[in-house]
Backbone as CSV, one residue per row, in Angstrom:
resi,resn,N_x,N_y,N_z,CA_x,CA_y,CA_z,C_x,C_y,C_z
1,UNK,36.453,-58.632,10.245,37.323,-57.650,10.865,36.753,-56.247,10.680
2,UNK,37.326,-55.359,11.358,36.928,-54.462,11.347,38.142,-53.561,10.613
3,UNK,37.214,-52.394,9.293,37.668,-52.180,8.298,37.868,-50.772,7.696
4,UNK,38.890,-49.809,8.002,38.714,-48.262,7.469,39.875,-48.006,6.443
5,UNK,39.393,-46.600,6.078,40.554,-45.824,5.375,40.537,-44.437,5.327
6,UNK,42.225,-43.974,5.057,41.994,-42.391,6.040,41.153,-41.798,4.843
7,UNK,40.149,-41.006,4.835,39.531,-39.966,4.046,39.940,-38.887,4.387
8,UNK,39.319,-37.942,3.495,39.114,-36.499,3.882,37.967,-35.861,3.599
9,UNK,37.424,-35.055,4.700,36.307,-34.914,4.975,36.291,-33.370,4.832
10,UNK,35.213,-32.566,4.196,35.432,-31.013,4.522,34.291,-30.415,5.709
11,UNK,35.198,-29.618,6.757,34.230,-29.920,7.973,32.962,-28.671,7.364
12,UNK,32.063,-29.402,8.114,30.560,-28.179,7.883,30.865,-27.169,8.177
13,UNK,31.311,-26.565,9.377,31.297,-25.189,9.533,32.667,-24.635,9.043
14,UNK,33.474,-24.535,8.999,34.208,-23.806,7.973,34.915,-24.387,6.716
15,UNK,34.902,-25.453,6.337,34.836,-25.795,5.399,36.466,-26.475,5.180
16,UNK,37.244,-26.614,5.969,38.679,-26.993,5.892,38.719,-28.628,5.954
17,UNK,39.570,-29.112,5.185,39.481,-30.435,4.808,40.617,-31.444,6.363
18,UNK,39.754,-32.059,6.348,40.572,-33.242,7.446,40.589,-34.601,7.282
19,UNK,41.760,-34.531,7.590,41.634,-36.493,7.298,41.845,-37.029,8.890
20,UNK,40.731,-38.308,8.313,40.772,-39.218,9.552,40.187,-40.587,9.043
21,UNK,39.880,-41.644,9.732,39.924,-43.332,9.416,38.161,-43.299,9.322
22,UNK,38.011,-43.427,8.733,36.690,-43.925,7.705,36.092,-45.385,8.064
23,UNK,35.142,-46.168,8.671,35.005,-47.094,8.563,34.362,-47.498,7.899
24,UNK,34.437,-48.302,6.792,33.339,-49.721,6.044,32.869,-50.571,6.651
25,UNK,33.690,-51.076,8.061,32.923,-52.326,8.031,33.134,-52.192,9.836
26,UNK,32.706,-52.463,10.839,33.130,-52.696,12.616,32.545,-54.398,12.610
27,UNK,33.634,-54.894,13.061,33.477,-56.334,14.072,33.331,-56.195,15.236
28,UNK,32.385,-56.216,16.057,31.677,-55.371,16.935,32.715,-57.015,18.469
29,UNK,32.820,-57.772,18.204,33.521,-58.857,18.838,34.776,-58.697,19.063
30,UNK,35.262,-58.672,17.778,36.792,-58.333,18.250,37.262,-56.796,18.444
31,UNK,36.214,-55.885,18.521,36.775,-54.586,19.001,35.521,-53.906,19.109
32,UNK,35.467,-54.428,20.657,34.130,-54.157,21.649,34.095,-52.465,21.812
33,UNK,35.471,-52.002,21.477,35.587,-50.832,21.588,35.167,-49.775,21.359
34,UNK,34.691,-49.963,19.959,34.072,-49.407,18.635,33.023,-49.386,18.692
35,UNK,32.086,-50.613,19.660,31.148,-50.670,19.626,30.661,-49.973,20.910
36,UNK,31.413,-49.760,21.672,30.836,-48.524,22.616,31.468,-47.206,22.489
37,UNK,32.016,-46.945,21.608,32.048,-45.481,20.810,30.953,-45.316,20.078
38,UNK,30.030,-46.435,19.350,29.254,-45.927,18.567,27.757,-45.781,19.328
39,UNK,27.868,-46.491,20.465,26.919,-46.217,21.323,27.132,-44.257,22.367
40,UNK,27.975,-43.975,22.547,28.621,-42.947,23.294,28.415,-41.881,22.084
41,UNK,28.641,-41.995,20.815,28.681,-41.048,19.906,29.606,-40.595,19.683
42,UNK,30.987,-41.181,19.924,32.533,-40.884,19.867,32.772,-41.149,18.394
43,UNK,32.149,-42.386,18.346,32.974,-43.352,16.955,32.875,-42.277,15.927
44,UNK,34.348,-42.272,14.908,34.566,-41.235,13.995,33.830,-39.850,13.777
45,UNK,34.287,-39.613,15.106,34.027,-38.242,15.544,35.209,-37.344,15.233
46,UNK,35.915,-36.061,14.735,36.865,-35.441,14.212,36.574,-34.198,15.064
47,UNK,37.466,-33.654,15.556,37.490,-31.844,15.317,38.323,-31.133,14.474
48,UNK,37.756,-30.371,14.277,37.984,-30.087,12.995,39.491,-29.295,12.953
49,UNK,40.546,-29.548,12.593,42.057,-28.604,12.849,42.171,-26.937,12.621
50,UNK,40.731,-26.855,12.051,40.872,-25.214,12.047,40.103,-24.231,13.071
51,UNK,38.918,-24.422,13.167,37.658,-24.219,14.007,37.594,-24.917,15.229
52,UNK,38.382,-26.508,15.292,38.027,-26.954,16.043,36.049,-27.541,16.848
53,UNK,35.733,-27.443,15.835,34.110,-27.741,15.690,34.512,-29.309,15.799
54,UNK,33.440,-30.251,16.645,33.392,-31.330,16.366,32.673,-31.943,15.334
55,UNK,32.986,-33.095,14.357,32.118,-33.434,13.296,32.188,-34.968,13.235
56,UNK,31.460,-35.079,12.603,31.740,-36.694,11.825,30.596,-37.051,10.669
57,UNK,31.806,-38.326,9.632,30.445,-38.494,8.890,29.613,-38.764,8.840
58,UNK,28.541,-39.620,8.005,27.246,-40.258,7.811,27.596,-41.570,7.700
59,UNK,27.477,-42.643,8.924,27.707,-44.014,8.857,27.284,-44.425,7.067
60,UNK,27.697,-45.327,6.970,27.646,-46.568,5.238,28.495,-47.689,5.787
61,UNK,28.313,-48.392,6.462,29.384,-49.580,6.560,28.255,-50.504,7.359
62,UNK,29.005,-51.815,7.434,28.513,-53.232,7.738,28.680,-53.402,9.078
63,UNK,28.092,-53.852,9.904,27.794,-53.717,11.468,27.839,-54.911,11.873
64,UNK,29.392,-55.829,12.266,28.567,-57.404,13.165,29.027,-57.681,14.554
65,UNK,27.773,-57.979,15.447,28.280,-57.849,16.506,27.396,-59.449,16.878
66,UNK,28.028,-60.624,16.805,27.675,-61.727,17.208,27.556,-62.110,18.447
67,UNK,27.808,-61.300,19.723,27.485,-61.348,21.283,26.173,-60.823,21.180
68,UNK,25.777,-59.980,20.306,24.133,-59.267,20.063,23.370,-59.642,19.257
69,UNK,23.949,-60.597,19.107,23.273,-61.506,17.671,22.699,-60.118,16.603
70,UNK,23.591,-59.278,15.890,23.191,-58.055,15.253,24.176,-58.419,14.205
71,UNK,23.572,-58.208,12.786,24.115,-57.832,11.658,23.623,-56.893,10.883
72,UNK,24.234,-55.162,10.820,23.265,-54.180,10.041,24.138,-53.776,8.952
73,UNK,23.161,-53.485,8.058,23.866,-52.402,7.237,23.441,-51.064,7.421
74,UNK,24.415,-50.299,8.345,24.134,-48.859,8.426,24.449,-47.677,7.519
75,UNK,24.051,-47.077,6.707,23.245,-46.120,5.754,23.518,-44.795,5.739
76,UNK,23.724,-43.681,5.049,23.149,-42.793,5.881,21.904,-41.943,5.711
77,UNK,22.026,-41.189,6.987,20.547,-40.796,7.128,20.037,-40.023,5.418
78,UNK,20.525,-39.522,4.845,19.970,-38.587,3.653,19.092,-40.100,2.709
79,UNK,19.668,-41.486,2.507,19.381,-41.965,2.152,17.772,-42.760,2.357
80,UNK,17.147,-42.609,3.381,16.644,-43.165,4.044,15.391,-43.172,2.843
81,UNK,15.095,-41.977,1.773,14.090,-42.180,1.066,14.264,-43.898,0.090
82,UNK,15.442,-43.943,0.260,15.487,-45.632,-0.952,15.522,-46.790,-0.243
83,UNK,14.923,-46.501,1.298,14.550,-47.806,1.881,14.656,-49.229,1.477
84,UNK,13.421,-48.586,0.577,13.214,-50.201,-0.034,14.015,-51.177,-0.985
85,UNK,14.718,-50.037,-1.670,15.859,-50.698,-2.580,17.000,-51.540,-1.813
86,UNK,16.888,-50.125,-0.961,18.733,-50.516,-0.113,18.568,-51.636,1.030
87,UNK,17.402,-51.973,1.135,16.812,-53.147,1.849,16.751,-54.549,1.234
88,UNK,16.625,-54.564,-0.491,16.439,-55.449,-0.514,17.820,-55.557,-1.068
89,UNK,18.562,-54.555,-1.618,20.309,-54.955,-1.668,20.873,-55.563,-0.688
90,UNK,20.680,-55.335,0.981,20.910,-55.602,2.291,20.754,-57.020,2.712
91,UNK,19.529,-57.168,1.814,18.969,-58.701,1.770,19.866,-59.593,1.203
92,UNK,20.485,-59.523,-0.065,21.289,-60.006,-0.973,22.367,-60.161,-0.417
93,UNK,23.595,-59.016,0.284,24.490,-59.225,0.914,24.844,-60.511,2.099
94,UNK,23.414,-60.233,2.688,23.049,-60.947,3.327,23.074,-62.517,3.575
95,UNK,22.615,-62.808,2.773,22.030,-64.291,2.341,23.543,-64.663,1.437
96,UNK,24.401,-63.722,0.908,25.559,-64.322,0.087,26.339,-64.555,1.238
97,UNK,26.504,-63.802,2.577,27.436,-64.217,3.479,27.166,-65.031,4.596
98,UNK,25.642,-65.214,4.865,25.383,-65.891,6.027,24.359,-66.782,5.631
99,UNK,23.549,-66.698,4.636,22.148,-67.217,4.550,22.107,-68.159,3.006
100,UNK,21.475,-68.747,2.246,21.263,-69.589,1.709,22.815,-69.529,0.407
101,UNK,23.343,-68.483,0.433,24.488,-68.465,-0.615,25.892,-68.756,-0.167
102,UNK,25.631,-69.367,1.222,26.860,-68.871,2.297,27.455,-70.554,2.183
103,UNK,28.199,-71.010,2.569,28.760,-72.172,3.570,28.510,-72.587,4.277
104,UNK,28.112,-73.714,4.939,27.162,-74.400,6.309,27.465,-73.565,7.597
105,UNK,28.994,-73.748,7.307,29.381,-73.258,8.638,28.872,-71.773,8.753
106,UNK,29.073,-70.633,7.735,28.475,-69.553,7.950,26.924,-69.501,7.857
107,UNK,26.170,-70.567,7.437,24.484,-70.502,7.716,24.124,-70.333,9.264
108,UNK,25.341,-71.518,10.048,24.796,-71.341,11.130,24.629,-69.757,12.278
109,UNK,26.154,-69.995,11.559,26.164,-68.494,12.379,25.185,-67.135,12.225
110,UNK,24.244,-67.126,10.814,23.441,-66.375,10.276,22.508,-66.984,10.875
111,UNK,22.106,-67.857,11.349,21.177,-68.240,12.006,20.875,-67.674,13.627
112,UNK,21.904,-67.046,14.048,21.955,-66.641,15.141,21.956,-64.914,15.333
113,UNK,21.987,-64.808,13.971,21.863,-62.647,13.629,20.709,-62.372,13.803
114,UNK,20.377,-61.280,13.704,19.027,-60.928,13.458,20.126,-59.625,12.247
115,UNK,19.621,-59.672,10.812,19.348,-58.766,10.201,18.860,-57.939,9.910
116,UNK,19.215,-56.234,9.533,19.009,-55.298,10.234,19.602,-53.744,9.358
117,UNK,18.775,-53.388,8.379,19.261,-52.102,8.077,18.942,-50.710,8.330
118,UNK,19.748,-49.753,9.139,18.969,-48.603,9.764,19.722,-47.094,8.793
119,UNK,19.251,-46.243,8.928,19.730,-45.016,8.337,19.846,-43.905,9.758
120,UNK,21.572,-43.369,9.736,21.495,-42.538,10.430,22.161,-43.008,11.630
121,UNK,23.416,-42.177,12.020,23.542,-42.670,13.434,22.624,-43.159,14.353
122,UNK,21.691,-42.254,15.188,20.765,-42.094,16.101,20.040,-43.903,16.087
123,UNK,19.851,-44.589,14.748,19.013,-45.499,14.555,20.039,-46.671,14.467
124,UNK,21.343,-46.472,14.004,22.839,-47.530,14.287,22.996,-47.874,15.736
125,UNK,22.884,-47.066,16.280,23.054,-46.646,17.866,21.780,-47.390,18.767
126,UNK,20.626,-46.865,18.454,19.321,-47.230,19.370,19.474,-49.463,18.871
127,UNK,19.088,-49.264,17.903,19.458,-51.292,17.272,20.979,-51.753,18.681
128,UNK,21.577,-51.245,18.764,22.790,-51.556,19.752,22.152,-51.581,20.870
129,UNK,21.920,-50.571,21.693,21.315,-50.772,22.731,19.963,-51.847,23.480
130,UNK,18.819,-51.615,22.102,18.077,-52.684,22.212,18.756,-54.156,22.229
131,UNK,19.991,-54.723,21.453,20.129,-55.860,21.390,20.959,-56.192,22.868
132,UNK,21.807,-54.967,23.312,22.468,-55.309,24.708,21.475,-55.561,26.379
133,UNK,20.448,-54.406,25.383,18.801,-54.613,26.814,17.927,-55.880,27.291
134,UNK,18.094,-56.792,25.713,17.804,-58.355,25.457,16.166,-57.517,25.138
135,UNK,16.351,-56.505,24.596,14.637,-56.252,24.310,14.506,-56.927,22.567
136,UNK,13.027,-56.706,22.143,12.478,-57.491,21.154,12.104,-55.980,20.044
137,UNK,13.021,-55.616,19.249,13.190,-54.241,18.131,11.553,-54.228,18.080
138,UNK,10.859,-55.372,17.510,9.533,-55.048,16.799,8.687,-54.576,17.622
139,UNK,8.918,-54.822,18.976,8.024,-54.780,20.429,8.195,-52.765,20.378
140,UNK,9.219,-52.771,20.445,9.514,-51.899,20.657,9.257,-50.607,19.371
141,UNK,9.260,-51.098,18.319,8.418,-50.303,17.199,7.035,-49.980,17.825
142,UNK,6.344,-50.960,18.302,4.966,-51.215,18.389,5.038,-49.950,19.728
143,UNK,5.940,-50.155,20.342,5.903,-49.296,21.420,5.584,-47.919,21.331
144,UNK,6.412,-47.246,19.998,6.553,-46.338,19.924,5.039,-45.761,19.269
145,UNK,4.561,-46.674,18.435,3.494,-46.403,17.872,2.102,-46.426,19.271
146,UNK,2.366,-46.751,20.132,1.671,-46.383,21.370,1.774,-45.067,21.643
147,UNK,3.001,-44.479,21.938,3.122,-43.274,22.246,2.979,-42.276,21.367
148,UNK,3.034,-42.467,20.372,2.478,-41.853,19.291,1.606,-41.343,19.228
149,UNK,0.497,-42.740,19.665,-1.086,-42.226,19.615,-1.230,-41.957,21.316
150,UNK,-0.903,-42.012,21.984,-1.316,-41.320,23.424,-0.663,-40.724,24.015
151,UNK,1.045,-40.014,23.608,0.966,-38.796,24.579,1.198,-37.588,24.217
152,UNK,0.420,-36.778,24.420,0.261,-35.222,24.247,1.761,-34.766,23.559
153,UNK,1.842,-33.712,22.713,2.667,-32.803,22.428,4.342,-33.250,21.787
154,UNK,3.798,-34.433,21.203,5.091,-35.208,20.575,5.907,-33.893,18.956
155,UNK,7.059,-33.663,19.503,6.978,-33.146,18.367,7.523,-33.885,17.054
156,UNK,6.469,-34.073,15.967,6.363,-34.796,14.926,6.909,-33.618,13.636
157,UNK,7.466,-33.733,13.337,7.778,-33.268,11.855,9.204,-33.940,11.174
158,UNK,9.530,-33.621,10.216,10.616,-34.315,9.460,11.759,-34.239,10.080
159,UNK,12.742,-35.251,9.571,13.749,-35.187,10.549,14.066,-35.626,12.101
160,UNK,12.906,-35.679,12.629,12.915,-36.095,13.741,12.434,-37.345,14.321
161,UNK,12.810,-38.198,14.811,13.027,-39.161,14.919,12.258,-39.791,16.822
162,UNK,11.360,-40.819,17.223,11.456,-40.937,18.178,12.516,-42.514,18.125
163,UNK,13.431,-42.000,19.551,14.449,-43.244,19.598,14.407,-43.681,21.137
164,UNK,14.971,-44.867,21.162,15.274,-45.510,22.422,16.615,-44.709,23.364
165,UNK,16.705,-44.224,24.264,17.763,-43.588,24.538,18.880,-44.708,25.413
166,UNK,17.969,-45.488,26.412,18.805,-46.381,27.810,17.916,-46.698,28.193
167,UNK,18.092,-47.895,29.047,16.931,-48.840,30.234,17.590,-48.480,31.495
168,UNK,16.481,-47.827,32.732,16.519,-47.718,33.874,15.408,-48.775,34.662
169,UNK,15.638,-49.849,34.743,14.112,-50.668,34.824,13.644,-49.536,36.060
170,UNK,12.347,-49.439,36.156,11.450,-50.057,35.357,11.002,-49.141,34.352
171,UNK,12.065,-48.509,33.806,11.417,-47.123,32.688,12.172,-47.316,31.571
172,UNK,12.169,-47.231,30.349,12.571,-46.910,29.041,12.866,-45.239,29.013
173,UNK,14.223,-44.914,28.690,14.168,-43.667,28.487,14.219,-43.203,26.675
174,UNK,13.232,-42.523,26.776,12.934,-42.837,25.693,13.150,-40.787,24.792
175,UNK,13.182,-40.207,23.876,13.650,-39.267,23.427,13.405,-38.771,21.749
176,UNK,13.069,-37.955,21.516,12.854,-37.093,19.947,13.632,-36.598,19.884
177,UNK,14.404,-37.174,18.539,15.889,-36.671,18.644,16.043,-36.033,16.888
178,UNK,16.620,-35.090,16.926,16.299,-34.471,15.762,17.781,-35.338,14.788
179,UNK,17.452,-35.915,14.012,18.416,-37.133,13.173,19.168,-36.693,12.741
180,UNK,19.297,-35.452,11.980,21.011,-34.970,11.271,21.807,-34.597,12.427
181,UNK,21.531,-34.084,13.478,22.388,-33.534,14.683,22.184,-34.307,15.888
182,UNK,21.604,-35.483,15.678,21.453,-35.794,17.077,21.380,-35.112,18.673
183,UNK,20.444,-33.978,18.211,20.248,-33.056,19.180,18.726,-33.738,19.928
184,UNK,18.974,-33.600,21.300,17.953,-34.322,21.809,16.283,-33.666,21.839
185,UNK,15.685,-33.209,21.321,14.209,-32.301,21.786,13.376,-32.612,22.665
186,UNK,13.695,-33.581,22.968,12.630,-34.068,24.237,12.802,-35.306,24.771
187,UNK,12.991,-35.144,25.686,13.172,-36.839,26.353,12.572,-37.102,27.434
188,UNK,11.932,-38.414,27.392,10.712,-38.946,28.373,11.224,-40.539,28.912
189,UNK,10.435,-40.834,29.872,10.340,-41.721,30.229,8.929,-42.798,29.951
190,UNK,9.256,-43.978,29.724,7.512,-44.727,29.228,8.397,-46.441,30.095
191,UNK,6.730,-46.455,30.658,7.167,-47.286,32.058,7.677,-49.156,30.792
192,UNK,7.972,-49.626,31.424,8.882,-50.721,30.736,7.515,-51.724,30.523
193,UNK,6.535,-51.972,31.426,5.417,-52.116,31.543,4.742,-52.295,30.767
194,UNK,4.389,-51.549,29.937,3.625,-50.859,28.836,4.416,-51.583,27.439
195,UNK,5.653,-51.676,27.334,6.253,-52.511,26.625,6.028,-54.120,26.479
196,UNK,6.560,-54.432,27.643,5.798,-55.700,28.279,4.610,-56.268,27.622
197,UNK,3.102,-55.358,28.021,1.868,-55.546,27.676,2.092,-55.620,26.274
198,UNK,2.532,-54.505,25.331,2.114,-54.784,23.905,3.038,-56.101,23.336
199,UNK,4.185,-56.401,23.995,4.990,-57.568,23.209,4.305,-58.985,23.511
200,UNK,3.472,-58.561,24.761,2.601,-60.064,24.546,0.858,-60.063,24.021
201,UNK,0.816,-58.619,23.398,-0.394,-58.746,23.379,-0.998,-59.283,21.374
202,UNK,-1.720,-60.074,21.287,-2.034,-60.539,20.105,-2.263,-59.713,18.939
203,UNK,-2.794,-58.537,20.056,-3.349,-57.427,18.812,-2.670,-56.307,18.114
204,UNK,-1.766,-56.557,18.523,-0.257,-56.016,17.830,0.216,-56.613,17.286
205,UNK,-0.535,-58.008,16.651,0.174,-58.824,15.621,0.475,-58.206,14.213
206,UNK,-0.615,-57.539,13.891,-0.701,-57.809,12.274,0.432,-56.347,12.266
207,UNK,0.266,-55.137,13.109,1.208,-54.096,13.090,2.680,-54.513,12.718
208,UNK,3.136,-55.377,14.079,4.101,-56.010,14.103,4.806,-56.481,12.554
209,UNK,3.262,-57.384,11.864,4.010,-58.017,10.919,4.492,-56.665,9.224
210,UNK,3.781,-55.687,9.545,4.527,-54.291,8.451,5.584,-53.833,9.094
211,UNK,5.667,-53.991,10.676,7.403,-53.356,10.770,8.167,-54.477,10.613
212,UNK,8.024,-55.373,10.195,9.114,-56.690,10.460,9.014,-57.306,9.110
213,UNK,8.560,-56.872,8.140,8.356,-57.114,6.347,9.798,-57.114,5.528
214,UNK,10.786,-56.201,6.379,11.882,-56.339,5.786,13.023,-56.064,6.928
215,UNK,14.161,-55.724,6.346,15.113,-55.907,7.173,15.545,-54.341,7.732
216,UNK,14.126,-53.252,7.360,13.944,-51.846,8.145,13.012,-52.290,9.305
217,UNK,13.689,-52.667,10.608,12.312,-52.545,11.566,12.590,-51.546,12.534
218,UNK,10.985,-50.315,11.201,11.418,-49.516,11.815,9.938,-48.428,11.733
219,UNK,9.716,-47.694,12.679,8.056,-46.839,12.007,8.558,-45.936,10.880
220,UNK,9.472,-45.531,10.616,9.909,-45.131,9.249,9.240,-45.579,8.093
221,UNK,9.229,-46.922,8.092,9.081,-47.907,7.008,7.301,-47.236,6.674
222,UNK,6.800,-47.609,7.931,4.914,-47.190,7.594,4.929,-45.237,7.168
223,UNK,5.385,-44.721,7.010,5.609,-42.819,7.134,6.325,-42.554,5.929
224,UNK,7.576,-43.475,5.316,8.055,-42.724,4.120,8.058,-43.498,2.921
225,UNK,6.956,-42.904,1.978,6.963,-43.936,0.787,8.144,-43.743,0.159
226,UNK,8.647,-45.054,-0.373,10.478,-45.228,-1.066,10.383,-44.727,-2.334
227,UNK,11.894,-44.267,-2.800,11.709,-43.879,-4.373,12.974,-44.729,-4.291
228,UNK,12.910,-45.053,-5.855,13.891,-46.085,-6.159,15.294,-45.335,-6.231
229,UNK,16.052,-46.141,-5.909,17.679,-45.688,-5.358,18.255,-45.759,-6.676
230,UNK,19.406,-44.635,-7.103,19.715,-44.362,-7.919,21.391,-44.062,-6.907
231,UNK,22.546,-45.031,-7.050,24.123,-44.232,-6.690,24.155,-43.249,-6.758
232,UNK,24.227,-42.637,-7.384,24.430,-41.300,-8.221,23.998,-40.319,-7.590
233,UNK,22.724,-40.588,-7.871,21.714,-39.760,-7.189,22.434,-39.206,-5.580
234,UNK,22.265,-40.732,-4.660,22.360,-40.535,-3.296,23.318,-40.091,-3.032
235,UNK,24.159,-40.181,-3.806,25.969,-39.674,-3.393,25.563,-38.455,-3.229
């Protein structure tokens, strides 16, 4: 089911406290709803009662959407340096509810997820879309690492993120989106084509197999070495 509680949040720009429903957990099946708010950028979105500024928090909750065969644990973005920890915690959850710790009946159904932990709206969001496009996440890592290396004037620095935006066949719209604000910096098109070629091509195997090592598939994973996760700390 899908799972909140009211918090209170103090908004960024002036600082006045608001309460609104918090989610831990979206059942992306029984409230399809949620799941195209979080695609739209609605989902626990607030304005703020004083300023009226729009805000919202930093996703942390459990993601299942079994029409997309998707199970994530979404993160948030500040966290993203403990990758590797919070990946292999992700793993554990994992395997206790669907995978070797689970009940037959829930193996099967884990058999039909693809597991999946992202940091950051922008990367909760793009995993959704890819699974509704029927595209292949790792293909599409590989993709990006194409454009990477061949087109002019990408702007690369921290924080910024290249993401999947929507499919117009025959184009991927594709976008550098700066990750705490989901502000767009650039958005392109890369022919669907080109996708195509690298998901069948052999020599994108061994790439393939470092974005798909854990349950981050993501070019993140190759760019930010992890420091070990500390609660405390990340809070």
């Amino acid at each position: 089911m899908s799972m909140s509680d009211p918090t209170n949040f103090a908004c960024p720009n002036c600082g006045e406290m608001n309460e609104f429903d918090v989610f831990a957990s979206v059942n992306a099946d029984r409230r399809p709803d949620l799941r195209d708010d979080i695609v739209s950028g609605e989902f626990m979105r607030i304005k703020c009662s004083s300023c009226q500024i729009d805000f919202r928090p930093e996703p942390d909750l459990n993601y299942l959407d079994f029409e997309n065969g998707l199970w994530i644990q979404a993160k948030p973005l500040g966290w993203i340096a403990h990758w590797a920890d919070l990946e292999t915690e992700a793993a554990e959850l994992f395997d206790a509810a669907y995978g070797s710790g689970a009940p037959a009946s829930a193996r099967e159904i884990g058999d039909e997820l693809k597991p999946r932990i992202t940091f950051g709206w922008s990367a909760l969001r793009e995993k959704i879309v890819i699974a509704q496009e029927e595209l292949d996440d790792i293909a599409l890592e590989e993709t990006k690492i194409a454009v990477l290396r061949n087109k002019p004037d990408n702007p690369v620095e921290p924080g910024v993120e290249l993401r999947l935006i929507s499919v117009h066949d025959p184009v991927l719209q594709m976008g550098w989106i700066r990750a705490a604000t989901n502000e767009a910096l650039q958005v392109f098109e890369v022919q669907r084509a080109l996708y195509e070629d690298i998901s069948g091509d052999e020599g994108w195997a061994d790439l393939g197999k470092q974005l798909s090592a854990g349950y981050l598939v993501d070019t993140l994973r190759l760019f930010i070495a992890p420091t070990p996760y500390e609660p405390e700390a990340a809070e």
